[in-house]
Backbone as a ProteinNet text record, in pm:
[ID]
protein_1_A
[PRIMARY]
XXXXXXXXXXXXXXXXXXXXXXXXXXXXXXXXXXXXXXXXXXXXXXXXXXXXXXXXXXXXXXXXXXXXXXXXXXXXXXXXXXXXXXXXXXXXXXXXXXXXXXXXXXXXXXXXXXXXXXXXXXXXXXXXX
[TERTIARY]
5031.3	5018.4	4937.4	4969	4914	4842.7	4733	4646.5	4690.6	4788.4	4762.3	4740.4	4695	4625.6	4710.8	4636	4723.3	4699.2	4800.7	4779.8	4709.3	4626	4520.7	4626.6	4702.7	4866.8	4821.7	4665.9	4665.6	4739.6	4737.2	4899.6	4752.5	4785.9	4710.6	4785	4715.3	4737.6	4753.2	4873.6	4849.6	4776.6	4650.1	4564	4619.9	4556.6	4623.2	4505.6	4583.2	4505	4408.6	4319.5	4188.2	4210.3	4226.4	4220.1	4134.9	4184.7	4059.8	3990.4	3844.4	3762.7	3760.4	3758.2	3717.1	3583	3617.5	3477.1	3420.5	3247.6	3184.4	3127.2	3100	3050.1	2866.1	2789	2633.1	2561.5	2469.5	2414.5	2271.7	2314.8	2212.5	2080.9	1950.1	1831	1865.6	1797.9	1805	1795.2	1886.7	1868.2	1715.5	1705.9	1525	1504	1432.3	1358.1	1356.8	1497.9	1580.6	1567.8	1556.1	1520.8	1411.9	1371.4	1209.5	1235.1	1138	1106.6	1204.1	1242	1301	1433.1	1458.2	1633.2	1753.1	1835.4	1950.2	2079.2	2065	2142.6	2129.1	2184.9	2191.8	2293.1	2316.5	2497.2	2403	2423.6	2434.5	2555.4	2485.7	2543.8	2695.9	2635.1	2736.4	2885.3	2884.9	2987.6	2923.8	2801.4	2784.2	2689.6	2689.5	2587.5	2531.3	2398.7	2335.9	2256.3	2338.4	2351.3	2213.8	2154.5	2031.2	2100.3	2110.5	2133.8	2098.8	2181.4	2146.4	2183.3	2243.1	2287	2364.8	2406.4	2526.6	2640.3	2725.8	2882.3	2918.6	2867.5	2836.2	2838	2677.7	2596.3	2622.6	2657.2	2680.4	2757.8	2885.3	3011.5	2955.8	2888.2	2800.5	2706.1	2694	2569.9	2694.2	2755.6	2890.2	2985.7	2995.6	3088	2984.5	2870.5	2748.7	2718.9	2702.5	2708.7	2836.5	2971	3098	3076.7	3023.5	3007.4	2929.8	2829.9	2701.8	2789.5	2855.8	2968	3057.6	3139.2	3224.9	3170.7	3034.1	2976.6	2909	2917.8	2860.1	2980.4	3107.6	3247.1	3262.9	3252.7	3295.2	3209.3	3095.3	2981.2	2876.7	2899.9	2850.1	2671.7	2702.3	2537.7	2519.1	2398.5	2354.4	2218.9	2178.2	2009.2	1962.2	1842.4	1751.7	1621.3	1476.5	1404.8	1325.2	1345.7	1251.8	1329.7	1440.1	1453.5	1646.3	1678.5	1779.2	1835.4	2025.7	2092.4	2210.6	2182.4	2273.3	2401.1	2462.8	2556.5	2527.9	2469.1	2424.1	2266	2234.5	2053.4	1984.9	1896	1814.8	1656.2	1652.7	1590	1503.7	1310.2	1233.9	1171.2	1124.7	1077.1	981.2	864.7	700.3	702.1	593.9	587.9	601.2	559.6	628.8	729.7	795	996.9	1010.8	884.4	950.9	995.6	1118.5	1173.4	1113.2	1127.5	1055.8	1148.8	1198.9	1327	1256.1	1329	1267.9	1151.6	1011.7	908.4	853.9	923.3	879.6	890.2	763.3	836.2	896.7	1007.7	1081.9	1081.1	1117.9	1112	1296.7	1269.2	1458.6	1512.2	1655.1	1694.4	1738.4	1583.7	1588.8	1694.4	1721.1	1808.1	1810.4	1676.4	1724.5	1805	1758	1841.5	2019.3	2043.7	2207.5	2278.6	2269.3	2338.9	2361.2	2250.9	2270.9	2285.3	2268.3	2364.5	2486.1	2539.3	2707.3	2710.6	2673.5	2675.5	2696.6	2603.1	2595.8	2724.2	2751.9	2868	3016.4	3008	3167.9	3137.2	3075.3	3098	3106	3118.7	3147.2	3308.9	3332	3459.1	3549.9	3460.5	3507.8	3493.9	3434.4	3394.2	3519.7
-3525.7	-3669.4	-3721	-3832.3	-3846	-4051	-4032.1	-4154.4	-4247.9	-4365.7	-4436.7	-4584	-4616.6	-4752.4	-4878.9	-4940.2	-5110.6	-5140.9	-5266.3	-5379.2	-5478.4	-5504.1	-5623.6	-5763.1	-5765.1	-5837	-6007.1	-5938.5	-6019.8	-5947.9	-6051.5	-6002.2	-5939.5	-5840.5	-5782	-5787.7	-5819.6	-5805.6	-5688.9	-5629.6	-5509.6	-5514.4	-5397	-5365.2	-5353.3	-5439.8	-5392.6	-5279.5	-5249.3	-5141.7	-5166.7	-5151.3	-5205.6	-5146.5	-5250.5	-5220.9	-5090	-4986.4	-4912.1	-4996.5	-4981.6	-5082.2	-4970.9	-5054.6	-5011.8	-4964.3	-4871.8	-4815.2	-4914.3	-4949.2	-5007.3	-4909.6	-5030.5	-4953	-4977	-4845.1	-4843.5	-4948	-5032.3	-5137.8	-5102.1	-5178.8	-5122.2	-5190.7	-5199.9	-5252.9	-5320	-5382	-5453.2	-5393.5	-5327.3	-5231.6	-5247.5	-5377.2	-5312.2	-5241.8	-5242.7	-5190.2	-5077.1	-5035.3	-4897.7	-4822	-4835.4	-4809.9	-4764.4	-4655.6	-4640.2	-4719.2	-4748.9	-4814.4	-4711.9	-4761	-4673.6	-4596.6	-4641.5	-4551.8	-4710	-4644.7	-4735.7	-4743	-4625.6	-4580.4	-4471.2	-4464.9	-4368.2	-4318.1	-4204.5	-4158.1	-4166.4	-4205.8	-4179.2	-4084.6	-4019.7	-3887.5	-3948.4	-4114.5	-4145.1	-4200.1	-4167.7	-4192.1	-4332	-4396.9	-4504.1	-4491.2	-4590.1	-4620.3	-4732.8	-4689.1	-4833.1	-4826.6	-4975.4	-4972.5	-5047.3	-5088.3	-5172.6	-5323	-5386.7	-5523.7	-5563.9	-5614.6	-5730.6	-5652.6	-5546.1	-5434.4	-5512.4	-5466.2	-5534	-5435.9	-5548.1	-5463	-5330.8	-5321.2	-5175.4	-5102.5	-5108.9	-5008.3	-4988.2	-5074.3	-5063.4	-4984.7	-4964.6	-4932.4	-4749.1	-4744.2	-4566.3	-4538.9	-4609.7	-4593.5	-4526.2	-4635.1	-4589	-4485.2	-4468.4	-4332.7	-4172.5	-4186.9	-4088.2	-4068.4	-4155.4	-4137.4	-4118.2	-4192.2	-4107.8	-3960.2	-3933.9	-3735.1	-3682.3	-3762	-3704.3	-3667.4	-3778.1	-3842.4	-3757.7	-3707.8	-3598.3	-3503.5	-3433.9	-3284.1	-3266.6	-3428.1	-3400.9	-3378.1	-3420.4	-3395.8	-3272.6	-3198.2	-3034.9	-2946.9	-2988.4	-2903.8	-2834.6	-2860.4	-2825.9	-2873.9	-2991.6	-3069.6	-3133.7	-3146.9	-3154	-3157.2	-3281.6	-3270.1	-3345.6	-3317.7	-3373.5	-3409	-3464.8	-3471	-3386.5	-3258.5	-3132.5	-3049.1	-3061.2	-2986.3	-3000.2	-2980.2	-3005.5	-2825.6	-2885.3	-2722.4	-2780.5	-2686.1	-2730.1	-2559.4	-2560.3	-2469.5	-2279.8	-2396.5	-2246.2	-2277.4	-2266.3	-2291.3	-2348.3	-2285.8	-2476.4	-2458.1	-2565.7	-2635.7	-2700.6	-2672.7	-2743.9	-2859.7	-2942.3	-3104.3	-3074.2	-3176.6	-3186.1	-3298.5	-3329.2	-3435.8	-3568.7	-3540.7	-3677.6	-3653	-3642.3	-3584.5	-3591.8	-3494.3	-3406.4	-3326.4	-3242	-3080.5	-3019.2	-2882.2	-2780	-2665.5	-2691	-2603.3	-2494.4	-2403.9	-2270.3	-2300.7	-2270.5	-2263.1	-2406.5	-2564.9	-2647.4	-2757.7	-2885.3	-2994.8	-3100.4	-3154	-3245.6	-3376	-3494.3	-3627.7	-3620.4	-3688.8	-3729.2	-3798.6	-3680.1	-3789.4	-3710.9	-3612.8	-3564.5	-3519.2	-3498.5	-3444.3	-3305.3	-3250.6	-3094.4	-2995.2	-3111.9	-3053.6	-3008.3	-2910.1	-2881.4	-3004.9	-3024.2	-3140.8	-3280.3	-3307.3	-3411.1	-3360.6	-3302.3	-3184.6	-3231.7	-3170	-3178.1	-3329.5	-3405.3	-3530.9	-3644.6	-3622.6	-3670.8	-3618.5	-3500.8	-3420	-3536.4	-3495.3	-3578.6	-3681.1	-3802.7	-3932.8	-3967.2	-3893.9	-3946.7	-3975.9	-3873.8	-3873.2	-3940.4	-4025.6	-4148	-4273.6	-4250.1	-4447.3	-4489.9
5892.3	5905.3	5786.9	5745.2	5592.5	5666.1	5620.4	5608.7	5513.5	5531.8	5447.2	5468.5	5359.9	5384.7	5414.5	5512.1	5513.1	5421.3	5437.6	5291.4	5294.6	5265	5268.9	5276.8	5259.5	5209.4	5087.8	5049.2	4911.8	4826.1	4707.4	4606.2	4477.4	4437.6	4333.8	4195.5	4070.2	3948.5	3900.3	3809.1	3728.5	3652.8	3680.9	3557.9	3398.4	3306.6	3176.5	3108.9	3018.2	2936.8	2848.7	2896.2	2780	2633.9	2506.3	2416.8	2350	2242.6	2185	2120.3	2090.5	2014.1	1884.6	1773	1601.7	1601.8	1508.9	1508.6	1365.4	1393.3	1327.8	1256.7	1091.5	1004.5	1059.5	1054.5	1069.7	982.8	1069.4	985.1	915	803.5	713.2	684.7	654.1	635.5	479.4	450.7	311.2	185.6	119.2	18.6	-55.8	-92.2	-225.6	-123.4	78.5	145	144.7	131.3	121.1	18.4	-105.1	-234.4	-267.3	-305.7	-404.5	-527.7	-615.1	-755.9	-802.9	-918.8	-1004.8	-958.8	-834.9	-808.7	-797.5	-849.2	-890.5	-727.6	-703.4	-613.8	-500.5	-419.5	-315	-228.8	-207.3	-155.9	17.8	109.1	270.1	320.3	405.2	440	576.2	581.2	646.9	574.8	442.4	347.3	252.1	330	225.6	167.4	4.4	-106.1	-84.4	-107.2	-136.4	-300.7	-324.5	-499.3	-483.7	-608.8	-609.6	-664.8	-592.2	-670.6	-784.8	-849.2	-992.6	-1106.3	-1068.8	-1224.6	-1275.2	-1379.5	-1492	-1410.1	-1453.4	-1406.4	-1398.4	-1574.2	-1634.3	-1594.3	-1541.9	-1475.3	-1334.4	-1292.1	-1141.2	-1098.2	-1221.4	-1199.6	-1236.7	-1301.5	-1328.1	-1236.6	-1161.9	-1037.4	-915.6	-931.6	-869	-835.8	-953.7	-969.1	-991	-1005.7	-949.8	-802.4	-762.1	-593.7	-549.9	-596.8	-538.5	-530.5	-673.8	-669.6	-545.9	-500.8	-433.1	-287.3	-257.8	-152.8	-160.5	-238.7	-274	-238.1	-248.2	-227.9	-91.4	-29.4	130.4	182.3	138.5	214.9	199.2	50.4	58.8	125.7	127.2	225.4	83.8	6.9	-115.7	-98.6	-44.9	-60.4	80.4	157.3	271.5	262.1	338.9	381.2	502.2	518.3	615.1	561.3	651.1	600	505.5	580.3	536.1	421.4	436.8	283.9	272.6	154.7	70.8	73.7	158.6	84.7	27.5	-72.7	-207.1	-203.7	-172.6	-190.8	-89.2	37.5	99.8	113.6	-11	-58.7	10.1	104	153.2	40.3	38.4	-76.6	-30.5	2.4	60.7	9.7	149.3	59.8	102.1	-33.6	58.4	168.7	236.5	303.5	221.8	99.2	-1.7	-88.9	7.4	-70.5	-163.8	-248.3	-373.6	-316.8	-393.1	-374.8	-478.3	-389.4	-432.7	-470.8	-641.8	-645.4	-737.9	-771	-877.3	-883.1	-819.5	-835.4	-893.2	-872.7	-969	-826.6	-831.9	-769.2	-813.7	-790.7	-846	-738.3	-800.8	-735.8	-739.3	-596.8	-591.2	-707.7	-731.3	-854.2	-964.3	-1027.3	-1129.8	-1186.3	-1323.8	-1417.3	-1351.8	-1370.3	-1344.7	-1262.5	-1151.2	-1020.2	-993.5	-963	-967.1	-961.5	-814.6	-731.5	-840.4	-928.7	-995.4	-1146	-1188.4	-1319.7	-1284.9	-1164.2	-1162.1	-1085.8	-1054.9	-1041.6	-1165.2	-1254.5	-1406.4	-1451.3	-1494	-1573.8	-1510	-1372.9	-1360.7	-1265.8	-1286.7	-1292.9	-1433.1	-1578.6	-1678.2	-1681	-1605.4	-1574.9	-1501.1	-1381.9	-1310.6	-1426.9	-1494.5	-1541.4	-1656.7
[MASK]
+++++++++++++++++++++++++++++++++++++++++++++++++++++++++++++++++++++++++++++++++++++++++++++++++++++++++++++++++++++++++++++++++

């Protein structure tokens, strides 16, 4: 014997299908806030840059195509970080509490020339511009 229900004998609407919602892009704080002195740019590990306003076209457009690279090497798995330290190809790479890294026995400020990650960052965004 199977239970089934009366009908209330109000007339009911077919449910429609709730739309999927778009995924939003993460909102961002006001780039200078975002910025130390002296940096032009920055790759986010969530695919976005934050450029520094007011560059020349120029430059913007080489700020640009440097962080595409950075952006490029978080996609291959090449480059990855957190607060505490930087891995660059496997490597983890420690930060101080004032995010210098601490690479071959030396500390460096984010950014530097010396560093791999931005070696091959510099080398081929010459190649984007």
């Amino acid at each position: 014997e199977y239970n089934i229900p009366k009908s209330t004998g109000r007339k009911t609407r077919p449910t429609r299908p709730t739309r999927p919602t778009r995924p939003t892009r993460p909102t961002r704080s006001p780039v200078p806030d975002r910025l130390p002195e002296g940096v032009l740019g920055r790759a986010n590990k969530d695919g976005t840059m934050d450029i520094k306003p007011g560059l020349s076209a120029e430059k913007r457009k080489k700020v640009v195509a440097h962080e595409q690279v950075h952006l490029d090497q978080f996609k291959s798995g090449k480059l990855d970080y957190t607060d505490s330290d930087i891995t660059w190809k496997g490597q983890k790479i420690p930060r101080t509490a004032d995010s210098k890294i601490f690479y071959n026995g030396k500390l460096y400020i984010e950014g530097a020339k010396n560093l791999p990650w931005e070696k091959e960052a510099n080398k081929l965004s010459k190649n984007k511009v």
